[in-house]
C-alpha positions as CSV (number, residue, x, y, z in Angstrom):
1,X,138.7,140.5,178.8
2,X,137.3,141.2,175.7
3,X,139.0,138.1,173.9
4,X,137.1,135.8,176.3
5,X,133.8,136.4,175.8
6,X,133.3,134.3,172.8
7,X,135.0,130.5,171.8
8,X,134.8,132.1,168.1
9,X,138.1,133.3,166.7
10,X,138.0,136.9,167.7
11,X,137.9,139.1,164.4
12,X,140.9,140.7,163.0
13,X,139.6,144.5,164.8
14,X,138.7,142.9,167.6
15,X,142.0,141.7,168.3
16,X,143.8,145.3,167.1
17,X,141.9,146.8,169.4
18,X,142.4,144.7,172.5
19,X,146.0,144.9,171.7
20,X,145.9,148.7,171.8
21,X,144.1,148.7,175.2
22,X,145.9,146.4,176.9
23,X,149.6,146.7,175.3
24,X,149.7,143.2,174.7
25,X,150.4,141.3,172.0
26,X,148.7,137.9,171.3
27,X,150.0,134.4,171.3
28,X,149.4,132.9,168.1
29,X,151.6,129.6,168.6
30,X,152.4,126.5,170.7
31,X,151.5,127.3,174.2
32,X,154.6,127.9,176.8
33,X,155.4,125.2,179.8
34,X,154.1,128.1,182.3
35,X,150.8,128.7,180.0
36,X,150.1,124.9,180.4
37,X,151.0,125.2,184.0
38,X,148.4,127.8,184.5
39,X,145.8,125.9,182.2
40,X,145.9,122.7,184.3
41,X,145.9,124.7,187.6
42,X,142.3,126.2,186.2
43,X,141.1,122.7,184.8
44,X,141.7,121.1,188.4
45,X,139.9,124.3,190.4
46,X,137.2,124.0,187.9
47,X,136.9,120.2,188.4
48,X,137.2,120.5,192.5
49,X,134.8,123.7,192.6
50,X,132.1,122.3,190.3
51,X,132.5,118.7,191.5
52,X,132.8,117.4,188.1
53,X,133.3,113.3,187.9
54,X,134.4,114.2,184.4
55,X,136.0,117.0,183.1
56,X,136.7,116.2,179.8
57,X,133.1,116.3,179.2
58,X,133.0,119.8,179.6
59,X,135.0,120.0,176.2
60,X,133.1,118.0,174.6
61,X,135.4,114.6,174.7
62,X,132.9,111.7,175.3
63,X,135.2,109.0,176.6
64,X,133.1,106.1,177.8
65,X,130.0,108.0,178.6
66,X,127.0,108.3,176.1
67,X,126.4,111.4,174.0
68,X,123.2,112.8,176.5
69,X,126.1,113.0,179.3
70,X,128.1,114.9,176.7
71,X,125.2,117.4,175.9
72,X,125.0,118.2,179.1
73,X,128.3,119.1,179.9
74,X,128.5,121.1,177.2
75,X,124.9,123.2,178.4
76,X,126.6,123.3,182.2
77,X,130.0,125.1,181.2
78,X,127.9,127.3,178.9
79,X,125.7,128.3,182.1
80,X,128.5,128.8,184.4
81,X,131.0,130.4,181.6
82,X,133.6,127.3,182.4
83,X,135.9,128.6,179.1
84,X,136.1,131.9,180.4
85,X,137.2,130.3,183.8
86,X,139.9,128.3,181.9
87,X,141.3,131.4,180.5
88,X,142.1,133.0,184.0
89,X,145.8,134.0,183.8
90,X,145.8,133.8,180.3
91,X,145.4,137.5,178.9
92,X,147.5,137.0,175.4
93,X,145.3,134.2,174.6
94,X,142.0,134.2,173.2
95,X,139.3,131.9,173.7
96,X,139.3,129.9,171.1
97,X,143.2,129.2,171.4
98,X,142.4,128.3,175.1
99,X,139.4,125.8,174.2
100,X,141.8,123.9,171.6
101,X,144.7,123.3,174.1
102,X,142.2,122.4,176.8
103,X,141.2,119.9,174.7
104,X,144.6,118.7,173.5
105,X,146.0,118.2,176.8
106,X,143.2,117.1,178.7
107,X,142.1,114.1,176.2
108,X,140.7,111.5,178.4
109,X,143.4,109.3,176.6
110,X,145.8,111.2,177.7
111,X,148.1,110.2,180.7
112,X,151.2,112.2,182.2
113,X,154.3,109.8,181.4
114,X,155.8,110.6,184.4
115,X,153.4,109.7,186.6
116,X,153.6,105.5,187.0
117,X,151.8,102.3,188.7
118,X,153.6,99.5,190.8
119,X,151.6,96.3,190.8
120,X,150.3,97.1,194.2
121,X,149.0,99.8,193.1
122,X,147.5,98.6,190.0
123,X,145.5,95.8,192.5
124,X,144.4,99.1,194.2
125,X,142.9,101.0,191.2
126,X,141.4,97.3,190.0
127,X,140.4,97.0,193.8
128,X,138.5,100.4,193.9
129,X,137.3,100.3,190.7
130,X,135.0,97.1,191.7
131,X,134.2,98.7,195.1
132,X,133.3,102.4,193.3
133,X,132.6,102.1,189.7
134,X,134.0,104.7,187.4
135,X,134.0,107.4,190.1
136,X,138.0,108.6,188.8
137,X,137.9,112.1,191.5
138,X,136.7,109.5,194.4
139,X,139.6,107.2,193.7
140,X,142.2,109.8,192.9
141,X,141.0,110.9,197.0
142,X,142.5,107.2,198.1
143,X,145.3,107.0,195.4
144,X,146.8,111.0,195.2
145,X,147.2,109.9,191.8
146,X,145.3,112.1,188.9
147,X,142.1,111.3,187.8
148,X,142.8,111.0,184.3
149,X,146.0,108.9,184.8
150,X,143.8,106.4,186.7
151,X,141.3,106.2,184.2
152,X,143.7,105.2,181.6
153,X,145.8,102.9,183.3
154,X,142.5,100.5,184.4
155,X,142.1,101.2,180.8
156,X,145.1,99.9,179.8
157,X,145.0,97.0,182.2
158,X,142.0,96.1,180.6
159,X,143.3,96.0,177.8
160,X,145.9,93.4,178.6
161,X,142.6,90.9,178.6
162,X,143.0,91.2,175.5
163,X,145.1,89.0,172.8
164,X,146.0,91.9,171.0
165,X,148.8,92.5,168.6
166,X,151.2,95.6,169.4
167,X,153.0,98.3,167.0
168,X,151.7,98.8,163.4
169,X,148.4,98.4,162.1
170,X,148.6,95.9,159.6
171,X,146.2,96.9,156.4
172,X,143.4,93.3,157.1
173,X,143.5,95.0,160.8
174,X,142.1,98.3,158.9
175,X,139.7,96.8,156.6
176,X,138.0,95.0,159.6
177,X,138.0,98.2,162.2
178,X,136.5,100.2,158.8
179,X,134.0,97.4,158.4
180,X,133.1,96.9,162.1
181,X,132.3,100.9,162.6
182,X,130.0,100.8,159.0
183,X,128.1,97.6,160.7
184,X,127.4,99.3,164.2
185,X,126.2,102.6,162.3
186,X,128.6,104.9,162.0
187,X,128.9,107.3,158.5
188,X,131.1,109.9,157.5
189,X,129.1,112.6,159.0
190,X,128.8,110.8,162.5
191,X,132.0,111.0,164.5
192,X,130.9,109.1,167.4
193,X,129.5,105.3,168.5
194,X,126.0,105.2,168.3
195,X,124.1,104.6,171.7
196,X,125.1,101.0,173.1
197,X,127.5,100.7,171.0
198,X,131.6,100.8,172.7
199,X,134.9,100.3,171.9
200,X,135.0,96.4,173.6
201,X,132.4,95.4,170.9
202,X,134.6,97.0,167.6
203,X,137.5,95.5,169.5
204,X,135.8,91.7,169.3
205,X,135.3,92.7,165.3
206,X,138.5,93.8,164.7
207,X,139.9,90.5,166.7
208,X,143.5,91.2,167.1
209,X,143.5,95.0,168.8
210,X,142.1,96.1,172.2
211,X,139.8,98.9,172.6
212,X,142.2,101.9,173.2
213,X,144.2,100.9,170.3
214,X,140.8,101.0,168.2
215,X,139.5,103.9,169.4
216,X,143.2,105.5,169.6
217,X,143.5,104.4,165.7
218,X,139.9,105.5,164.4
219,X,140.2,108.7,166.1
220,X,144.3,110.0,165.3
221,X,144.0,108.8,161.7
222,X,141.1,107.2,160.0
223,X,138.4,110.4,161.0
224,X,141.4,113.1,160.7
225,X,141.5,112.0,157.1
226,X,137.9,111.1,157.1
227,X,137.2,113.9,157.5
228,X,140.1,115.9,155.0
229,X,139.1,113.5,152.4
230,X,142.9,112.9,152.8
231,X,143.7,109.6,153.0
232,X,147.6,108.4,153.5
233,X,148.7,106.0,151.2
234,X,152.0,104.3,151.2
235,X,153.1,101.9,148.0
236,X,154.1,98.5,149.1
237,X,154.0,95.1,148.4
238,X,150.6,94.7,147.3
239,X,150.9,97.4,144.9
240,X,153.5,95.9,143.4
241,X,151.8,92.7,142.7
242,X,148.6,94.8,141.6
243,X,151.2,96.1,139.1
244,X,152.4,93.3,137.8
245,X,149.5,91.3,137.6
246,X,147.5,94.4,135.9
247,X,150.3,94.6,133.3
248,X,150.3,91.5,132.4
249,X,146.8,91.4,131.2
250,X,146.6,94.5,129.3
251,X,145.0,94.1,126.0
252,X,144.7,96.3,123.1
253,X,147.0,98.7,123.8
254,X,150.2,99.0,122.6
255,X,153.5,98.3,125.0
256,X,154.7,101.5,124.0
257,X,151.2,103.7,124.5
258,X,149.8,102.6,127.5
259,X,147.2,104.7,128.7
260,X,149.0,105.4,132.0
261,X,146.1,108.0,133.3
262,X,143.8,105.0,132.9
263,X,145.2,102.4,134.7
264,X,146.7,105.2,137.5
265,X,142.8,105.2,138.6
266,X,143.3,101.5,139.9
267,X,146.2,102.1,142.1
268,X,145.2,104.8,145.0
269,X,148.9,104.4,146.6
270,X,150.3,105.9,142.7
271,X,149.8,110.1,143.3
272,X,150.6,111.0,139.9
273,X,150.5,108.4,136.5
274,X,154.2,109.6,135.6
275,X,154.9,108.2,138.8
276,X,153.4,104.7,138.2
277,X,155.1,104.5,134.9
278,X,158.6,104.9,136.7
279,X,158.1,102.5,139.0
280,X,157.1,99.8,136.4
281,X,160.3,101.0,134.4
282,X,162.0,100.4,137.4
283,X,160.5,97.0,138.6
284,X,161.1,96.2,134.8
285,X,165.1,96.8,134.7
286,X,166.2,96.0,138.4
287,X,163.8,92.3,138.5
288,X,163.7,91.4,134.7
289,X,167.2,89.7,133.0
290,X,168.4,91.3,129.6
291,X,165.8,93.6,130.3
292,X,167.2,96.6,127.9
293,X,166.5,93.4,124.7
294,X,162.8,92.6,125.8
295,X,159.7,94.4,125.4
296,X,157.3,95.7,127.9
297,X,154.8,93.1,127.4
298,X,157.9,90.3,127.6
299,X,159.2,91.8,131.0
300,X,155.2,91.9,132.1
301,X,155.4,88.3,131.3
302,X,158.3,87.4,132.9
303,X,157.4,89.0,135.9
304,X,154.0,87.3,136.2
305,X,155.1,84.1,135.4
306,X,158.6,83.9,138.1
307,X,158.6,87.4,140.2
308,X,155.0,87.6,141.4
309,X,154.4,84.0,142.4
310,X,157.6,84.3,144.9
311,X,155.7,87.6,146.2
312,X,152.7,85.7,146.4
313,X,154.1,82.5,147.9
314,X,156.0,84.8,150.2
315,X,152.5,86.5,151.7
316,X,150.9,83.6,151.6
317,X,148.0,85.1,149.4
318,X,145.8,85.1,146.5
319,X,146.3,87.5,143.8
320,X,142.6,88.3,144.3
321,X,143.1,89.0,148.1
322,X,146.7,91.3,146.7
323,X,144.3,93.1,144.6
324,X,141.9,94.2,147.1
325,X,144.2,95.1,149.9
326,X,145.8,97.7,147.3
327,X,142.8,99.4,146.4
328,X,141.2,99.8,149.8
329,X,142.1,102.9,151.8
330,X,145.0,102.6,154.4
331,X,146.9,104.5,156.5
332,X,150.1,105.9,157.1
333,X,151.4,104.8,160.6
């Protein structure tokens, strides 16, 4: 169909038109359980027909192999019209809708829940692994398991090599994935590893995460909002002893005009300076006895001098270190 010649959004007449000829209206949302259905029934064909080792290539996910691999992939489904393939079934969806969900639901990260490994069979994919290499469709043959589900779970068993810490990043944890990606070569405008360069080495940097969870953390948040120049930030503790200890030394400026724009621009976790000035009012009157007969610059004092070194002690910190994990760029989640 006319909607499936192109991976561009089809234009606005195009779309009118097709609509007129066919009597069909377009999908413009999430994608029904039978639309999936019908989407990983084309994947599989594709894969089986084609003989692909890796699929996801063909959507441009790299995975673990290099970027030449990828540009390849990318020239074969172009040659054989793979997109249009995947679209077979799917007449009230246009290309480019097609291509997105592809790529959504067949991340090479991504494993069906449902589908699970007994230890036996983990010995087997560890087993075959070492016999085959990372021929996934060749072991899925012995296992009648799913290719992709294989490939992430030796993944994850792998990963249990690891020490690794589990749940929420902790903001030193970002600071050193951020600084291991800058020293192997990667910029703002360069999504992916440089050649030689994999997740196992930027998991021995970062020291206390395996790869997945590096490459699962750089991927869903720090390039989303790399790339939205969006970054997430959440106050916490070591805003507030930024706060404090910035309040305290304020000179020349009167307690009752501070410049609340200007020292707004040292706290990226503050979104608005009216909002930094409530929250000092706040820390002011809830931590600060007789609060209501001091001054601002007395409450800064007190808090210096008998709040922050509990908050200190209590992180086991410098103020210096506090300082600098407030004004470097973290995450939600």
């Amino acid at each position: 169909p006319e909607i499936h010649k192109s991976s561009v959004e089809p234009a606005p007449a195009t779309i009118e038109a097709y609509e007129e000829q066919t009597g069909m209206t377009l999908r413009k949302h999430h994608f029904s359980a039978e639309e999936d259905a019908i989407l990983k029934r084309n994947f599989k064909n594709l894969a089986k027909f084609f003989n692909l080792q890796h699929p996801h290539l063909i959507l441009g996910h790299k995975g673990s192999q290099s970027s030449t691999e990828v540009q390849n992939a990318k020239k074969f489904a172009q040659q054989q019209k793979v997109l249009q393939l995947l679209g077979k079934d799917l007449p009230r969806r246009s290309l480019r809708m097609i291509y997105r969900r592809a790529r959504a639901l067949f991340h090479p990260l991504r494993m069906d829940t449902r589908i699970t490994f007994n230890k036996e069979e983990s010995d087997q994919v560890m087993a075959l692994y070492a016999r085959l290499g990372p021929k996934w469709h060749e072991i899925e043959k012995v296992m009648e398991k799913p290719a992709d589900s294989i490939r992430v779970h030796f993944l994850q068993l792998e990963e249990k090599k690891y020490d690794v810490e589990k749940g929420r990043w902790e903001i030193e944890e970002e600071i050193r994935l951020q600084k291991a990606m800058r020293k192997f070569g990667h910029t703002e405008h360069n999504g992916r590893l440089p050649s030689g360069v994999t997740w196992e080495k930027i998991a021995k940097e970062v020291g206390t995460r395996g790869p997945i969870q590096c490459y699962k953390r750089w991927v869903y948040a720090f390039r989303r909002t790399e790339r939205t120049k969006g970054h997430i930030k959440l106050w916490n503790i070591y805003d507030t002893m930024h706060l404090i200890n910035e309040m305290y030394h304020i000179e020349n400026m009167p307690c009752n005009d501070y410049d609340w724009k200007l020292i707004n621009q040292r706290f990226p976790a503050a979104k608005k300076a009216t909002t930094l000035c409530d929250r000092w009012k706040r820390l002011i009157s809830t931590k600060v006895p007789n609060s209501k007969k001091m001054s601002m610059k007395e409450g800064a004092a007190y808090l210096y001098r008998y709040y922050l070194p509990a908050l200190l002690s209590r992180r086991n910190i410098s103020i210096e270190r506090a300082v600098e994990l407030s004004m470097c760029p973290r995450l939600k989640g």
